[in-house]
LUMVO-800737 format. One record per residue (C-alpha): x, y, z. Coordinates in pm, whole numbers, padded with zeros to 5 digits, always signed. Each point is the difference from the previous one (the first is absolute). Layout:
BEGIN
XYZ
...
end
This chain:
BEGIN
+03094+01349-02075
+00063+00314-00264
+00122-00054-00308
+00359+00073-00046
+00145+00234-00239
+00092-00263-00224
-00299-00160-00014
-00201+00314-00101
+00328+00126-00252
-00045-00341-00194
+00060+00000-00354
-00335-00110-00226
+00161-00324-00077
-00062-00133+00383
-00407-00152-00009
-00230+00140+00210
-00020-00320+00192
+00353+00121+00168
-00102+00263+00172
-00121-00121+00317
-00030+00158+00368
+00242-00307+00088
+00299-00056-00215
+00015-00369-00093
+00303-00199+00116
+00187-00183-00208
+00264-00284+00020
+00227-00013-00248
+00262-00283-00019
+00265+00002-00256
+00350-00132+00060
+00130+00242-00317
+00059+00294+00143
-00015+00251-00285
-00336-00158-00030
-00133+00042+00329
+00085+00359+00019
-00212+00079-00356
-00231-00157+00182
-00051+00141+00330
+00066+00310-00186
-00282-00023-00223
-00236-00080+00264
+00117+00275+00216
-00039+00240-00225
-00371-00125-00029
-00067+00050+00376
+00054-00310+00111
+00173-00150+00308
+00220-00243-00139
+00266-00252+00192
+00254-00177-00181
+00181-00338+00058
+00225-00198-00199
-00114-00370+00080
-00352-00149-00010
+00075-00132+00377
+00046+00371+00134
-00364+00067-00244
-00216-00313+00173
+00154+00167+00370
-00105+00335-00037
-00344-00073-00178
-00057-00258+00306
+00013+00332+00246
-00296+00075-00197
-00132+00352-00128
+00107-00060-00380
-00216+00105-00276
+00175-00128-00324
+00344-00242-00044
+00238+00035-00271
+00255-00266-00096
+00286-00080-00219
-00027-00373-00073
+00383-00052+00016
+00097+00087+00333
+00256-00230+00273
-00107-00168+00262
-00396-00066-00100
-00063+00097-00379
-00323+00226-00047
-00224-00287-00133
+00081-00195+00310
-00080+00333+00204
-00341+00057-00197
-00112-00350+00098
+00065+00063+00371
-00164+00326-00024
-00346-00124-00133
+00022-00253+00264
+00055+00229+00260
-00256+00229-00078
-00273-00233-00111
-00290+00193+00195
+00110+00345-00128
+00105+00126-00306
+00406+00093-00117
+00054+00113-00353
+00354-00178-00084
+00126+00139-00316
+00309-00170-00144
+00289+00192-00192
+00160-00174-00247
+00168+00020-00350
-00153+00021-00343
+00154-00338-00080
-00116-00233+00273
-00377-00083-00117
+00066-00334+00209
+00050+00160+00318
-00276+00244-00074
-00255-00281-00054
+00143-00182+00282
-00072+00295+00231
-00359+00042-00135
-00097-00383+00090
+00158+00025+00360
-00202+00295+00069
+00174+00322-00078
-00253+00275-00112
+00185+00200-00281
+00372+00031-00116
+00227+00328-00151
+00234-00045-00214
+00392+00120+00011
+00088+00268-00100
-00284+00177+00133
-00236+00239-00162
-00099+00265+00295
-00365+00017-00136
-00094-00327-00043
+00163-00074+00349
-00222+00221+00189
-00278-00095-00203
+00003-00388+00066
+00098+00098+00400
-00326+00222+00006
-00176-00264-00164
+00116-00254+00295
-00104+00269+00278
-00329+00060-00158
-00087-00413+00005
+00155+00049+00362
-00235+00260+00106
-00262-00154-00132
+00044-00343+00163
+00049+00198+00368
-00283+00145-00070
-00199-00258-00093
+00144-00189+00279
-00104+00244+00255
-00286-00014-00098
-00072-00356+00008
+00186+00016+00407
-00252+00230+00056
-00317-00168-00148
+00122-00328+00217
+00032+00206+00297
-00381+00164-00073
-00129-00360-00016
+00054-00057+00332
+00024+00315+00217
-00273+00232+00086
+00112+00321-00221
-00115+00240+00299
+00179-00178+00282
+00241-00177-00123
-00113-00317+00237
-00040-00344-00241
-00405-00019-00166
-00248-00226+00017
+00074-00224-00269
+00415-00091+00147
-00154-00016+00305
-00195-00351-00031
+00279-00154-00224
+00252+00084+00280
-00309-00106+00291
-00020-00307-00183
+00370-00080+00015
+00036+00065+00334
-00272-00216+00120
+00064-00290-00211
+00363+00032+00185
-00160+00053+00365
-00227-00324-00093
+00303-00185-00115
+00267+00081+00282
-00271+00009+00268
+00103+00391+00062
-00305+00266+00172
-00103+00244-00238
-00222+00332+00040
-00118+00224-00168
-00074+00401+00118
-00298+00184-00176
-00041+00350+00072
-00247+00262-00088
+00033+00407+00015
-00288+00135+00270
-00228+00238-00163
+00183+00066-00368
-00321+00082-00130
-00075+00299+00243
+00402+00179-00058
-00034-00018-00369
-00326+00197+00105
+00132+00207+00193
+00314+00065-00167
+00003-00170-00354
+00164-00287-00136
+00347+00186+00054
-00080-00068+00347
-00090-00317-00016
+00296-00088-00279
+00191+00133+00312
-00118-00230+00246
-00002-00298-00194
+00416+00078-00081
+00057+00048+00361
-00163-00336+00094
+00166-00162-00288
+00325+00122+00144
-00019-00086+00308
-00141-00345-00033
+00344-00034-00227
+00224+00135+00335
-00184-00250+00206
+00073-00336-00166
+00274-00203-00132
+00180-00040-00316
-00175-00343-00071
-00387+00130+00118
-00191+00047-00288
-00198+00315-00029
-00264+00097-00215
-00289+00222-00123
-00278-00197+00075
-00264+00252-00112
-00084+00356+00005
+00079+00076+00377
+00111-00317+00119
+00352-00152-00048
+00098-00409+00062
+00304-00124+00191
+00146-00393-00055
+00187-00100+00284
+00189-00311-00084
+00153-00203+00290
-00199+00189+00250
-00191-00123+00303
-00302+00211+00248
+00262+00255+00194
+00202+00050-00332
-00310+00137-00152
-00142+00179+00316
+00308+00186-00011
+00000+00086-00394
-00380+00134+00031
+00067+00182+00344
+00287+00191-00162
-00196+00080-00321
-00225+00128+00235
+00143+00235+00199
+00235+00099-00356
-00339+00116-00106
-00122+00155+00298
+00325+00133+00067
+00073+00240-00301
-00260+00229-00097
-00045+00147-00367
+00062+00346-00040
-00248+00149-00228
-00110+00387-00061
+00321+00078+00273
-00177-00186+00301
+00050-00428+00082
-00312-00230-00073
+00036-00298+00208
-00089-00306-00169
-00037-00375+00130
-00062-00325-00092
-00181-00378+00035
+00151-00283+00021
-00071-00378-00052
+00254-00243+00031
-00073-00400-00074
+00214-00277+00055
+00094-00314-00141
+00009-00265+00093
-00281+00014+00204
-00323-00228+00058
-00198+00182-00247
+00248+00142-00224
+00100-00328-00251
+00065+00173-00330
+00122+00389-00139
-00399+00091-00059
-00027-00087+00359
+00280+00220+00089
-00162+00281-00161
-00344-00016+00098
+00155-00035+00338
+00142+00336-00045
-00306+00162-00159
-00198-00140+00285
+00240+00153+00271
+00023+00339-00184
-00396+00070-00032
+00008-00108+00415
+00215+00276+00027
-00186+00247-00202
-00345-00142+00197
+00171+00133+00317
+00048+00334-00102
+00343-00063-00173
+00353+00085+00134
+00073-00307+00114
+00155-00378-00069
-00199-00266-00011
+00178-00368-00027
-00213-00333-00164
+00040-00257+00189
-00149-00366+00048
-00342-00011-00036
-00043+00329-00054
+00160+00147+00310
+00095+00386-00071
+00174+00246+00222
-00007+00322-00019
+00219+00301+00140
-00181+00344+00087
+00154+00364+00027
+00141+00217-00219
+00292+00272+00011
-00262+00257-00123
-00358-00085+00187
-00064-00104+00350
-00172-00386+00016
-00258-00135+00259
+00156-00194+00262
+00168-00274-00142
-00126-00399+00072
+00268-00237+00159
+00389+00078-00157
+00144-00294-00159
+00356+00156+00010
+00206+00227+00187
-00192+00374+00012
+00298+00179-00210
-00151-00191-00307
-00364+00013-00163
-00178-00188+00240
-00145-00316-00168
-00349-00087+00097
-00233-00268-00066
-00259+00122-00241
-00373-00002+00134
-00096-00305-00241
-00234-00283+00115
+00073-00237-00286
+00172-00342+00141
+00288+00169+00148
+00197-00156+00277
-00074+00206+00294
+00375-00116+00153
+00187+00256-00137
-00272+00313+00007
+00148+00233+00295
+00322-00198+00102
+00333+00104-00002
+00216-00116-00232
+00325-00140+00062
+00303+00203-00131
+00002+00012-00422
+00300-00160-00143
+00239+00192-00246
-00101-00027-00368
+00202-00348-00175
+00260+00144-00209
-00029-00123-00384
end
């Protein structure tokens, strides 16, 4: 916003301070009239927007809508006085910061002191001196920008201490205080619980090829469209360099085929464009499951996942693989981008990624390898 005319024609008496790209706004509340309008003409003159009331009830309404920088008040006003209007206001605004200066006469020391203890940040005096007016108001904004500031900056530390700075997705350290919450409640209320690890194919050889602006770009797009693919109560994470970590509370085998299948084809789906031509990109997926004969505990549930991703990376990579009992995995094959071999047996209908039985000879029931499964029920709402 420019400054305005009267901003820039100030007279040397108005403090730097004033002269902001954003006038202030200020409430002023006085129910003497002749008062009020020195007032509001004062401040105008300063280059601030100023609205005026004439009750401390009409004051705590129009501060409530919000956007107000600094509060003046009379302390002898009808209907709710200014010292009962200064203790509502501090209450009110308890997480941010509202200068509330009182106006009062030379006389009243009590009601000064009065206002002081209850909260009120400075007072002026009756009749007013112009300079010393604008002086303790830009004395009040400047304590007000600095505790914004400060408190922006403190949002924005708390945010940084829990989200992944590049993607915006939670980090590592969030993610096992919220995986630890949500399987002490799945252990409790006898819920299913999964969790989705997935892996970019070949990062190493695009930041080759194109540097790590390319690869930046792929791990944003994956990022994103993991975050289109879930719900508002999955947890998602940066696991790691290339890999990211979903937590799938109150979810049971089909809910989580269905999350990894459409973080699949999200990422096979919607190349990068880099250097004005797409790079297609995929991804690995393992997906473990709890509760489950060999899953008892959250390092279970992990090393589940691990041991379903690096099954998926062993077979070339583009795929799903799903821990289950025993060490059971699946596996889908095909891509959007490369042709597969022929696949093994389909374990669901042919418009999904077929899931196969892994070739592993390690105690695995042999009932399930190349059967048709029956139909996959819809994920369990939370």
């Amino acid at each position: 916003m420019p400054i305005s005319e009267d901003i820039r024609g100030a007279p040397p008496s108005v403090p730097a301070e004033l002269l902001s790209s954003r006038p202030a706004r200020i409430v002023v509340a006085d129910d003497d009239r002749l008062a009020r309008q020195m007032l509001v003409s004062i401040l105008h003159k300063a280059g601030f927007q100023v609205e005026a009331v004439d009750d401390g009830q009409e004051a705590i309404e129009l501060i409530g809508r919000g956007g107000v920088d600094l509060a003046l008040l009379d302390i002898v006003m009808p209907r709710l006085t200014g010292l009962e209007a200064c203790r509502l206001l501090k209450s009110m605004t308890s997480e941010t910061f509202l200068p509330v200066v009182l106006v009062t006469v030379k006389t009243d020391t009590a009601s000064r002191v009065e206002g002081l203890k209850i909260g009120a940040d400075d007072y002026v005096c009756k009749p007013f001196e112009e300079e010393e007016l604008l002086a303790r108001v830009a004395a009040m904004l400047r304590i007000k920008r600095l505790h914004d500031h400060v408190a922006a900056q403190r949002a924005y530390l708390e945010q940084l201490s829990i989200h992944d700075e590049m993607t915006g997705l939670y980090n590592y350290r969030y993610l096992f205080t919220r995986l630890n919450e949500e399987f002490k409640r799945a252990e409790r209320y006898h819920e299913p619980f999964a969790c989705v690890l997935v892996d970019i194919d070949r990062l190493k050889a695009m930041n080759e090829a194109g540097g790590r602006t390319l690869g930046d770009a792929v791990i944003r797009r994956v990022a994103d469209g993991i975050r289109r693919s879930v719900r508002e109560v999955d947890v998602v994470a940066r696991y790691g360099g290339e890999e990211f970590l979903i937590v799938l509370p109150s979810t049971h085998f089909a809910g989580s085929l269905t999350v990894a299948e459409r973080i699949w084809r999200e990422a096979s789906g919607n190349p990068v464009e880099f250097g004005g031509e797409p790079r297609p990109c995929s991804v690995s997926i393992g997906v473990s499951l709890y509760p489950s004969r060999d899953v008892r505990t959250k390092d279970a549930l992990i090393r589940a996942a691990e041991s379903a991703l690096n099954q998926a990376k062993r077979e070339g990579g583009n795929r799903i693989c799903v821990f289950q009992q025993h060490g059971q995995i699946y596996t889908p094959t095909g891509s959007a981008e490369q042709p597969a071999p022929p696949p093994p047996p389909k374990l669901r209908r042919s418009s999904d990624p077929a899931f196969v039985a892994a070739q592993d000879d390690q105690r695995e029931p042999p009932t399930r390898r190349g059967t048709d499964l029956p139909p996959l029920p819809s994920r369990k709402p939370v």
